[in-house]
C-alpha positions in Angstrom: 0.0 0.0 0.0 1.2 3.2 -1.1 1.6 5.4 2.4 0.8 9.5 2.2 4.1 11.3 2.7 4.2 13.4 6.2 4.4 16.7 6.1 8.1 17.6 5.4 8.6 15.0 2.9 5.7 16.9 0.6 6.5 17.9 -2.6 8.5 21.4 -2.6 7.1 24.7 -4.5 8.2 24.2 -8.1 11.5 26.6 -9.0 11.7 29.2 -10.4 11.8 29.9 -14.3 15.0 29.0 -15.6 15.5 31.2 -19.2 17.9 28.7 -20.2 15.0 26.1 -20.3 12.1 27.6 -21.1 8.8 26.8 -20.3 7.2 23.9 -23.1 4.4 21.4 -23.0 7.0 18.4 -23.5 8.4 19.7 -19.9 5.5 20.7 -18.4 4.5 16.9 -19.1 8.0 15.6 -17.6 7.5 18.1 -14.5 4.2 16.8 -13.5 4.9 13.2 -14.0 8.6 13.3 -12.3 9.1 16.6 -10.3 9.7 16.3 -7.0 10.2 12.3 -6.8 6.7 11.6 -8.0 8.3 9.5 -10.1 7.3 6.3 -7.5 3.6 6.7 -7.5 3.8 6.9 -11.4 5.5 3.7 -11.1 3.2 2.1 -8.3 0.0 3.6 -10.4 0.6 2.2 -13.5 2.1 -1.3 -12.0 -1.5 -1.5 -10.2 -3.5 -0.3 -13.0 -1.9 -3.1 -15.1 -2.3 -5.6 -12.8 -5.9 -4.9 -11.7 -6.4 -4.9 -16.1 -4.5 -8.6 -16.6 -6.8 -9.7 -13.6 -9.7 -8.9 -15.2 -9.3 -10.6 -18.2 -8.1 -13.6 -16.8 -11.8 -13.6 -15.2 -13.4 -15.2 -18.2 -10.5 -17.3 -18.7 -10.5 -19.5 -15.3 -14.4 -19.4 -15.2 -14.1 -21.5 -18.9 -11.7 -23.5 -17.2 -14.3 -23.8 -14.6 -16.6 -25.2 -17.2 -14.5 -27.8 -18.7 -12.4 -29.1 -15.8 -15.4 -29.0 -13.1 -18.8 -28.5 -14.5 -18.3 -31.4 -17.4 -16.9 -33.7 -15.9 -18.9 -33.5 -12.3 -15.5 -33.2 -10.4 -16.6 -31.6 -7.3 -13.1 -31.1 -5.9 -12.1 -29.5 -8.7 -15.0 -27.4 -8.5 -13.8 -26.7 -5.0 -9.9 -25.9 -6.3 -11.1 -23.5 -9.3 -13.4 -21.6 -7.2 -10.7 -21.0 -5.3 -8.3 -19.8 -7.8 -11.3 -17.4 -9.2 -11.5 -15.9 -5.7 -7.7 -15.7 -5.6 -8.3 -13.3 -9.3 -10.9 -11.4 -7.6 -8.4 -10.8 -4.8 -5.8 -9.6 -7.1 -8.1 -7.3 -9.3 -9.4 -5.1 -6.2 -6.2 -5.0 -4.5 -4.0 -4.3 -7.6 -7.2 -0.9 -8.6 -6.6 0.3 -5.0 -3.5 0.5 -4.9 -3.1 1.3 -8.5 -5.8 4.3 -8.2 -4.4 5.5 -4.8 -1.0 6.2 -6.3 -2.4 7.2 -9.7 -4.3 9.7 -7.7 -1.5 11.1 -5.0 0.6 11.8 -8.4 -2.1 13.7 -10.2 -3.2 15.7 -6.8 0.6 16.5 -6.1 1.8 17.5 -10.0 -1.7 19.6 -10.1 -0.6 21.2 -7.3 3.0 22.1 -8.5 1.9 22.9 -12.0 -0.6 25.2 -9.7 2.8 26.6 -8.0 4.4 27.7 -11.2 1.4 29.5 -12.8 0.7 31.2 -9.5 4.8 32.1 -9.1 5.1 33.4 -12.7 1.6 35.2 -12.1 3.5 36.9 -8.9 6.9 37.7 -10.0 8.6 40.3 -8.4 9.3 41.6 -12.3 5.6 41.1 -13.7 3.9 40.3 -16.8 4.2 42.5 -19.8 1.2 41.3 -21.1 -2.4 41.8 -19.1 -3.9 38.7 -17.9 -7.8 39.0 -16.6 -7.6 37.4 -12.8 -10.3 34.9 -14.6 -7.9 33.6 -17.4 -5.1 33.0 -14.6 -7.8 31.1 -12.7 -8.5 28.7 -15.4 -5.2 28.4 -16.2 -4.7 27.3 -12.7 -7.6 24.8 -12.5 -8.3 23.1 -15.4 -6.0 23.5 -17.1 -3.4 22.6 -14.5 -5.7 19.2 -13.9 -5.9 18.0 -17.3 -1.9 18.3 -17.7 -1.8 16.5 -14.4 -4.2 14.1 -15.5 -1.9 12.6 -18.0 -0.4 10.0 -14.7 -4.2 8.9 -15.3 -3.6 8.6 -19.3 -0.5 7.0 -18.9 -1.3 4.4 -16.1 -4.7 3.7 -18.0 -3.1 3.8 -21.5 -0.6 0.6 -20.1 -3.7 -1.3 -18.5 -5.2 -0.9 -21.4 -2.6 -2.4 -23.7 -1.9 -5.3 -21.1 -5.5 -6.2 -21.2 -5.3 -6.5 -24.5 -1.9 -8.7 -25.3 -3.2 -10.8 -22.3 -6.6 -10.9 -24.0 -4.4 -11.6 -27.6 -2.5 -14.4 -25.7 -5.4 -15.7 -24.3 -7.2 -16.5 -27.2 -3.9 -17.3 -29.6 -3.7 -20.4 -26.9 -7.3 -21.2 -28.1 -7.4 -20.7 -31.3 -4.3 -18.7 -33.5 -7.1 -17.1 -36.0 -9.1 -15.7 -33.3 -5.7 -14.3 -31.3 -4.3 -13.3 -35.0 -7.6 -11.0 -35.2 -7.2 -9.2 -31.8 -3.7 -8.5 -32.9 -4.0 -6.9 -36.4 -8.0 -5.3 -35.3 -5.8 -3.4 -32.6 -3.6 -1.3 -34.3 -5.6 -1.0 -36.6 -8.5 0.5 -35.0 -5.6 2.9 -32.9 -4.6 4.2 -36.7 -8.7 5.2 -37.2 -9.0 6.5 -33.7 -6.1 8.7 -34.2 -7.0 9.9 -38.0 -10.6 11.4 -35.9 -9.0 13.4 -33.5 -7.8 15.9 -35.1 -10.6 18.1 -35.4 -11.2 17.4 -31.4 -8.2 18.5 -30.2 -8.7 22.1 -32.3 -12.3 22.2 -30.6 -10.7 21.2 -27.4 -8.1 24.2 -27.7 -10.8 26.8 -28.3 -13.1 25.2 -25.8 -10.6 25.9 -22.9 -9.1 29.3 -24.7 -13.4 30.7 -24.7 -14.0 29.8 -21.2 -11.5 31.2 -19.7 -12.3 34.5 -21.7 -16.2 34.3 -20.3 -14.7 33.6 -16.8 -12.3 36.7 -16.8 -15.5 38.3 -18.1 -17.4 37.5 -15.4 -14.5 38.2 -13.0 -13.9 41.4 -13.8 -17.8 42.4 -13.7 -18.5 41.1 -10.3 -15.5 43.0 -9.0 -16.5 45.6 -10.4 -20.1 45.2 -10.1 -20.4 48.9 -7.8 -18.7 51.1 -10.5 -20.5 49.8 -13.2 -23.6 50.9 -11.6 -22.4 54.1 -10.9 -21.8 54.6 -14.4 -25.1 52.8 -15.3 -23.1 50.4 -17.6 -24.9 47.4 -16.1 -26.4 46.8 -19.7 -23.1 46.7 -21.5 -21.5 44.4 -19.0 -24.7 42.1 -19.7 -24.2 42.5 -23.9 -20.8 41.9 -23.5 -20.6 39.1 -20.9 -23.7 37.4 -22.7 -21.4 37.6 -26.2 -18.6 35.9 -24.3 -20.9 33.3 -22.6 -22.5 32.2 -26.0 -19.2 32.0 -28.0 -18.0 30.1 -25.0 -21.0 27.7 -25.6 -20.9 27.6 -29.1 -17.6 26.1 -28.8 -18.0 23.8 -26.0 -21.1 22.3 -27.8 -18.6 22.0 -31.2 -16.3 20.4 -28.7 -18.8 18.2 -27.1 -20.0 17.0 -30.7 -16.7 16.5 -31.9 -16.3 13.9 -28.8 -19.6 12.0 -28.8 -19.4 11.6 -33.0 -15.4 10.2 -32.0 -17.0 8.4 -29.0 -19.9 6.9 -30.9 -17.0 5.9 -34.1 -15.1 4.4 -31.2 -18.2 2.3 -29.9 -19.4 1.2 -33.1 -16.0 -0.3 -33.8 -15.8 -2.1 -30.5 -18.9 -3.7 -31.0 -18.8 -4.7 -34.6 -15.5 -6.6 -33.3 -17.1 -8.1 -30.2 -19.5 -9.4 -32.8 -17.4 -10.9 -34.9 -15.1 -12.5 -32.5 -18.3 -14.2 -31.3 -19.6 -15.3 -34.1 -16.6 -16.9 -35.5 -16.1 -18.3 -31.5 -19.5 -19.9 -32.3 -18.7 -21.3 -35.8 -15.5 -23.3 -34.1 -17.6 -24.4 -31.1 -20.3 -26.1 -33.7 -17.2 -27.3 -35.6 -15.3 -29.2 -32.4 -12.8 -27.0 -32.6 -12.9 -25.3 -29.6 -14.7 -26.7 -26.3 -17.7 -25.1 -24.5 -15.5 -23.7 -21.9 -13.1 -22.4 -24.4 -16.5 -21.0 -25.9 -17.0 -18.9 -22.9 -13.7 -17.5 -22.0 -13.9 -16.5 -26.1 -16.9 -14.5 -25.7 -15.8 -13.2 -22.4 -12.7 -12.1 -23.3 -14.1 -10.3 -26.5 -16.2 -8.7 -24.1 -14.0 -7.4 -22.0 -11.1 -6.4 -24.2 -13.6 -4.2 -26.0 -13.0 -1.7 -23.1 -9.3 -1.6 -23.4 -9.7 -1.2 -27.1 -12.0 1.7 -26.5 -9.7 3.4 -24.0 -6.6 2.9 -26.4 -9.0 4.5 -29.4 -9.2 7.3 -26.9 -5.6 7.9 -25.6 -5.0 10.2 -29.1 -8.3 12.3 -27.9 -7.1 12.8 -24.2 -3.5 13.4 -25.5 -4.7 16.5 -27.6 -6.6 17.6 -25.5 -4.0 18.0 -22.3 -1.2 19.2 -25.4 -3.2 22.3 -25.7 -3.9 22.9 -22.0 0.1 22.2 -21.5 0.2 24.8 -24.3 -1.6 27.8 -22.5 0.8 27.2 -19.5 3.6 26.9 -21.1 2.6 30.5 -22.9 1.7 32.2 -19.8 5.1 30.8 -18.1 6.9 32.5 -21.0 5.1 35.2 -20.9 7.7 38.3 -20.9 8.5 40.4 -17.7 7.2 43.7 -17.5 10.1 45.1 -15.7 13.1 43.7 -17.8 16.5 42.8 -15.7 18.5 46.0 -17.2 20.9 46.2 -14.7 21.9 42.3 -14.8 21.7 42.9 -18.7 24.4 45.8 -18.7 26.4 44.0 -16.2 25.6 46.4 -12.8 24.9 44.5 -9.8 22.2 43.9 -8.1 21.8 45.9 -4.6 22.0 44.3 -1.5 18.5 44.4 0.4 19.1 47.4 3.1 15.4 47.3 4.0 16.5 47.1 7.9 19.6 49.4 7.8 19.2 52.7 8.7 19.0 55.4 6.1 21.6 58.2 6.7 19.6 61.7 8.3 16.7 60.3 7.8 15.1 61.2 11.3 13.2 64.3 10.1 12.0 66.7 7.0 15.0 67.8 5.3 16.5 64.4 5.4 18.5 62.8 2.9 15.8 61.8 0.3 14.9 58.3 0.3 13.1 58.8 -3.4 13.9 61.0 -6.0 12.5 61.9 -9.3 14.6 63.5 -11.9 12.5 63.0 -15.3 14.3 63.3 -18.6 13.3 66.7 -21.0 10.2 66.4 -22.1 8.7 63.5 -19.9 5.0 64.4 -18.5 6.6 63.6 -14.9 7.6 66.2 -12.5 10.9 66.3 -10.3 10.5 65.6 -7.0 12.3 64.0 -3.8 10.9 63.1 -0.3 12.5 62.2 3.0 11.6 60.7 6.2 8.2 63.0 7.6 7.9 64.4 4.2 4.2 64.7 2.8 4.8 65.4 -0.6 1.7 66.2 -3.1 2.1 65.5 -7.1 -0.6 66.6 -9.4 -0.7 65.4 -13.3 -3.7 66.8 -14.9 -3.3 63.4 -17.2 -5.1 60.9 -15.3 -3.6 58.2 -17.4 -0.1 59.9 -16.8 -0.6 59.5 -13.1 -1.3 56.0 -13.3 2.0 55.8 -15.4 3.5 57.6 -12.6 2.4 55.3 -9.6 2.9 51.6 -11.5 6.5 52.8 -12.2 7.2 53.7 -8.4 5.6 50.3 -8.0 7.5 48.8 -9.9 5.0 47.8 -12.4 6.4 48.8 -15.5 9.9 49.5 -16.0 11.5 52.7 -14.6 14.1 54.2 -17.3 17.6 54.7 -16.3 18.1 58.0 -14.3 14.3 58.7 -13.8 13.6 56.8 -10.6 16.6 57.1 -7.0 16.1 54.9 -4.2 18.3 55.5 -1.2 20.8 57.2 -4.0 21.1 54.3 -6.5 19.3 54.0 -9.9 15.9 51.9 -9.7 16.7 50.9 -12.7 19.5 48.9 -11.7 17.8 47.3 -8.8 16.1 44.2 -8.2 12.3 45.0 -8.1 11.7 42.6 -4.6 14.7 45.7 -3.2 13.2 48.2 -4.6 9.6 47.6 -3.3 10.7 46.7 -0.1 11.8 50.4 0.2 8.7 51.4 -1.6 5.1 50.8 -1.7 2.7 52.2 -4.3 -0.5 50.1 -4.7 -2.7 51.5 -7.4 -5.7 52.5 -6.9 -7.9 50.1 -7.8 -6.5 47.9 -4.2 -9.1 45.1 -3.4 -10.2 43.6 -0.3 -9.4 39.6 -0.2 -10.9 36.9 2.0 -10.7 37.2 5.4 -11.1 39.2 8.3 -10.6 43.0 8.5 -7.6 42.5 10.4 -6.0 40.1 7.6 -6.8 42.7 5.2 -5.0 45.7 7.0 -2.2 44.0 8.7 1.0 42.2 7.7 1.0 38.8 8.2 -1.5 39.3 11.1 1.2 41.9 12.8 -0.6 43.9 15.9 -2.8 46.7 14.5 -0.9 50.5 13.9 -3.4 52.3 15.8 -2.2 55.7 14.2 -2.8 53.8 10.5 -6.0 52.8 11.6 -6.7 56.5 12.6 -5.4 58.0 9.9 -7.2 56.1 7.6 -10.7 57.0 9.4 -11.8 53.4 9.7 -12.4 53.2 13.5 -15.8 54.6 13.3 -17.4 51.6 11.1 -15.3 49.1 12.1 -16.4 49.4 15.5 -19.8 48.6 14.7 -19.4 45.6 12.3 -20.8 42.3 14.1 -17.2 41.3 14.9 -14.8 44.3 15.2 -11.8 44.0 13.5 -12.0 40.3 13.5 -15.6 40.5 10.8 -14.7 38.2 7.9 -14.9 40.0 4.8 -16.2 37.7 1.8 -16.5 38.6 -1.7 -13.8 41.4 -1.9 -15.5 43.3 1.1 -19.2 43.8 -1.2 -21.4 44.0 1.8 -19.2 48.0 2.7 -19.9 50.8 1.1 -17.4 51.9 -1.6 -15.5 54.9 0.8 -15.3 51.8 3.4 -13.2 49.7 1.4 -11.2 52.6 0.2 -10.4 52.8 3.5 -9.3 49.9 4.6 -7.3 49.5 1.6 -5.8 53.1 2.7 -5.3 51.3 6.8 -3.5 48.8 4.6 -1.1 51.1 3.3 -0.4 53.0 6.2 0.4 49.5 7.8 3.1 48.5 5.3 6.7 48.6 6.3 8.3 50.5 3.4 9.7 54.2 4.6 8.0 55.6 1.3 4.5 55.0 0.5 2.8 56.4 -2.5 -0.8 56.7 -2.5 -2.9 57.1 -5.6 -6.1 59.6 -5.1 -6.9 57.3 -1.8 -10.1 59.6 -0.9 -12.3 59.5 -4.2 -15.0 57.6 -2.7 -15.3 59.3 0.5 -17.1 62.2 2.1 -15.6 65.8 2.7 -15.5 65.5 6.3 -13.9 61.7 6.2 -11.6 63.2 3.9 -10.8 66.2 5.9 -9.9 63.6 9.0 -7.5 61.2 6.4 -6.0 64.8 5.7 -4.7 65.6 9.2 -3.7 62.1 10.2 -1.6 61.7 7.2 1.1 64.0 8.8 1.5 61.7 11.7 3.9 59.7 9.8 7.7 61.1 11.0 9.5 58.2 9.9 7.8 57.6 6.5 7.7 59.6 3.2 4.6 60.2 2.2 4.1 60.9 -1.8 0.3 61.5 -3.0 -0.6 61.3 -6.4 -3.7 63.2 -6.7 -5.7 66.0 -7.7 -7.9 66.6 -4.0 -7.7 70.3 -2.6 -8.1 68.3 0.8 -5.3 66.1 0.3 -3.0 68.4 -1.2 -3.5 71.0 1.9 -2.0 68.9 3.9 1.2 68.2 1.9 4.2 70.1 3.1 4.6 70.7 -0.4 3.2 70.2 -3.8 4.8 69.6 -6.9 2.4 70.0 -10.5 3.7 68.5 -13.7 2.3 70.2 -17.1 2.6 69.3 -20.7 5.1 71.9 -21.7 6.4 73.7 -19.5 9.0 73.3 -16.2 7.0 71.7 -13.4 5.8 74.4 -10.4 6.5 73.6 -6.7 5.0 75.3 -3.7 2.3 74.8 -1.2 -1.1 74.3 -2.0 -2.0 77.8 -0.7 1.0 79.3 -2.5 0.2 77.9 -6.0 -3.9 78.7 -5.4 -2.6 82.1 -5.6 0.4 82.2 -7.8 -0.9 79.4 -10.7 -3.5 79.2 -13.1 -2.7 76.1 -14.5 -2.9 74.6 -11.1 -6.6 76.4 -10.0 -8.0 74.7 -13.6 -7.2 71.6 -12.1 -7.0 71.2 -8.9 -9.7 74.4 -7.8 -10.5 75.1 -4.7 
């Protein structure tokens, strides 16, 4: 019996991509079969498997030896002796499937799990994707189509069963008669040479089955999500159109998929039968002739019975085959996928920092400081300059919404910083590692969801003790003191039963909470009211050791910035306080007011 592993001899995470070996379906199919010493369940599975399959068709066999060395000739003690060794096949066959599907399974739960690893790791490298992925895509990605790669220890265990059944099934009835054994050996490949000319069409269905249904699922994804906004905008009936589009191409081609199986299916069937038939009939003819006896007669027509499963299931290995190729495919595609922030400093030969996040950054005890980030923008980039120290609340306005976001991803790390725009700590982000460079800053955007949990999951780091000024400064005291549970109310669904301006503020407690000395916070008060807004304000300056940068265009805010810095189209950027450029800029009263 195959025994479950304890808990330190489970299978590792899966490394990390290696770009001298990329990413393909024939090593995605290696990697869940072998990886991590899986390689003995494969080995345990398919020995079972094969077993349990040879068992079974030496069922019919002994019971025709029943026949004629008990039944025929009255022998009651060889009745007894027999039974016996029928019971001893039936013993063999469950044994063998439970230990064959026991191990079968442990192999495909554990390589569905690492395949799961590897899309989740590439999903959440520190460098990113280059190319946008709808969380739904990722998802299906991650679960079914992680399964049916997995699933090929299933395909592989069952395809050997099969084939045993079917040479024992061949030897079987060679021993009986050589023209019946001749006919299961040259109907077999045969039949395989059919099976595989039909599934062509079924594996392209398959493909656009999977590639539509994750589309409708990242559809649906990104609706529910979003399910407030879009009623704010009263786009509810656009999101249905276009959600009810994906849906129906997404059953279009499942049904094409599903016809494409049954009509290979029912091919499969048909050619089963008609040989079952035939086996029998010519089983009958030598019985009437004397050739064969009437307990040869049986095991015939038992065994032509039962091989017509293996048979089957060997028709079908192409089908299954094609069908995991092109999920193996989509991973393999996303794990190559290429990195939004490209490795320039490891590509022009500059090493990597060291990770200071706990040293102490020179004069950084107060305003004034040495600047922990600095933005110097080449000519003509839309970005202001700017720098902020330890206590700084630094405001930066972009009339360019879309320039802002530009702004905030590359602090984040996002997208790739140019050389000389972005300095951390005096060195180039551009030649640092982006897990150093975000563990000095932090700039979520501002679309930051709520996950599953409880409110103080969400806010806190690893369940660290609550910042009491983040939690006042972010204003959320007041309603999370009257949810049913405090700070310990498990939030489902990414937090729909708040309001909008609550989750913006928890998401803005969950900033406040992170460890970085800069944060940068994108317009985190755009779904609250003045006077909320007006408290968020005042406790943002309660931050000495942390630089504070706030992208955004609230009066409110920006008031409470020790200074503000607005970037134009053309033009040098203007710095001042918020008062000081009400009074001295027009450009910044047409977009920021009063």
């Amino acid at each position: 019996m195959v025994s479950m592993p304890s808990s330190t001899a489970m299978p590792s995470c899966p490394p990390g991509r290696n770009k001298q070996t990329p990413w393909k379906a024939s090593r995605l199919f290696s990697y869940s079969l072998f990886g991590n010493r899986r390689w003995k369940y494969v080995v345990v599975g398919c020995a079972g498997l094969t077993l349990h399959q040879i068992s079974e068709a030496l069922v019919p066999t002994t019971i025709g030896a029943v026949v004629d060395n008990a039944i025929t000739p009255h022998d009651g003690g060889a009745l007894l002796w027999w039974l016996g060794a029928l019971a001893a096949v039936f013993i063999v066959l469950a044994l063998s499937w439970r230990i064959g599907t026991l191990a079968t399974m442990r192999s495909f739960s554990y390589g569905s799990h690492d395949l799961r690893q590897l899309v989740v790791e590439r999903t959440l490298h520190p460098r990113g994707m280059a190319a946008r992925r709808a969380p739904g895509e990722i998802v299906a990605i991650a679960s079914s189509d992680a399964d049916r790669v997995a699933g090929l220890a299933w395909l592989i265990g069952g395809g050997l069963a099969s084939t045993a059944g079917v040479i024992t099934s061949a030897v079987t009835l060679l021993l009986i008669s050589v023209p019946l054994g001749l006919a299961v050996l040259l109907a077999t490949p045969l039949m395989l040479l059919v099976m595989h000319r039909l599934t062509k069409p079924l594996e392209d269905r398959s493909d656009v089955e999977q590639s539509t249904a994750a589309r409708a699922g990242a559809l649906a994804t990104d609706f529910i999500t979003g399910s407030r906004p879009l009623k704010g905008l009263g786009a509810e009936d656009a999101a249905i159109a276009r959600y009810r589009a994906a849906s129906q191409s997404s059953l279009v081609s499942a049904l094409k998929a599903i016809r494409a199986k049954s009509a290979f299916t029912g091919a499969s069937t048909a050619m089963s039968a008609a040989f079952l038939a035939g086996i029998a009939f010519f089983a009958a003819w030598f019985a009437v002739q004397g050739s064969i006896t009437v307990g040869q007669l049986v095991a015939v027509v038992g065994v032509a019975q039962f091989v017509q499963g293996p048979m089957a299931a060997l028709g079908f290995l192409s089908v299954e085959l094609a069908r995991k190729r092109a999920s193996a495919a989509r991973i393999a595609v996303l794990l190559g996928e290429a990195e939004a922030v490209p490795e320039v400093g490891a590509a022009l030969g500059v090493a990597v920092a060291p990770d200071v996040a706990a040293a102490p950054v020179a004069g950084a005890t107060g305003r004034g400081a040495t600047p922990l980030l600095e933005v110097r923008p080449s000519p003509g980039s839309h970005f202001p300059a700017f720098s902020a120290s330890a206590g700084d609340v630094v405001g930066v306005v972009l009339p360019d919404g879309v320039q802002a976001r530009l702004l905030v991803d590359t602090l984040g790390f996002r997208v790739p910083a140019p050389t000389g725009l972005v300095t951390i700590d005096g060195s180039d982000a551009a030649d640092l590692d982006p897990s150093h460079a975000r563990s000095r800053v932090f700039a979520d955007s501002h679309e930051g969801v709520l996950f599953r949990g409880t409110v103080r999951q969400n806010v806190a780091v690893a369940d660290a003790e609550l910042d009491d000024r983040a939690f006042a400064a972010a204003a959320v005291v007041d309603f999370v003191s009257q949810l049913p549970e405090g700070t310990e109310t498990m939030l489902t669904g990414h937090g729909q039963s708040l309001s909008g301006g609550q989750r913006q503020r928890l998401v803005l407690g969950r900033s406040l909470h992170q460890p970085q000395p800069v944060l940068v916070l994108h317009d985190p008060t755009t779904a609250v009211d003045t006077a909320t807004e007006a408290v968020i304000a005042d406790g943002l300056r309660n931050f000495p050791d942390k630089a504070l940068v706030l992208v955004t265009t609230s009066p409110t805010l920006l008031a409470a910035c020790h200074r503000v810095v607005l970037g134009t189209a053309d033009g040098p950027p203007e710095t001042g306080s918020h008062r000081e450029l009400l009074a001295t800029s027009a450009s910044y009263r047409a977009v920021v007011g009063s």
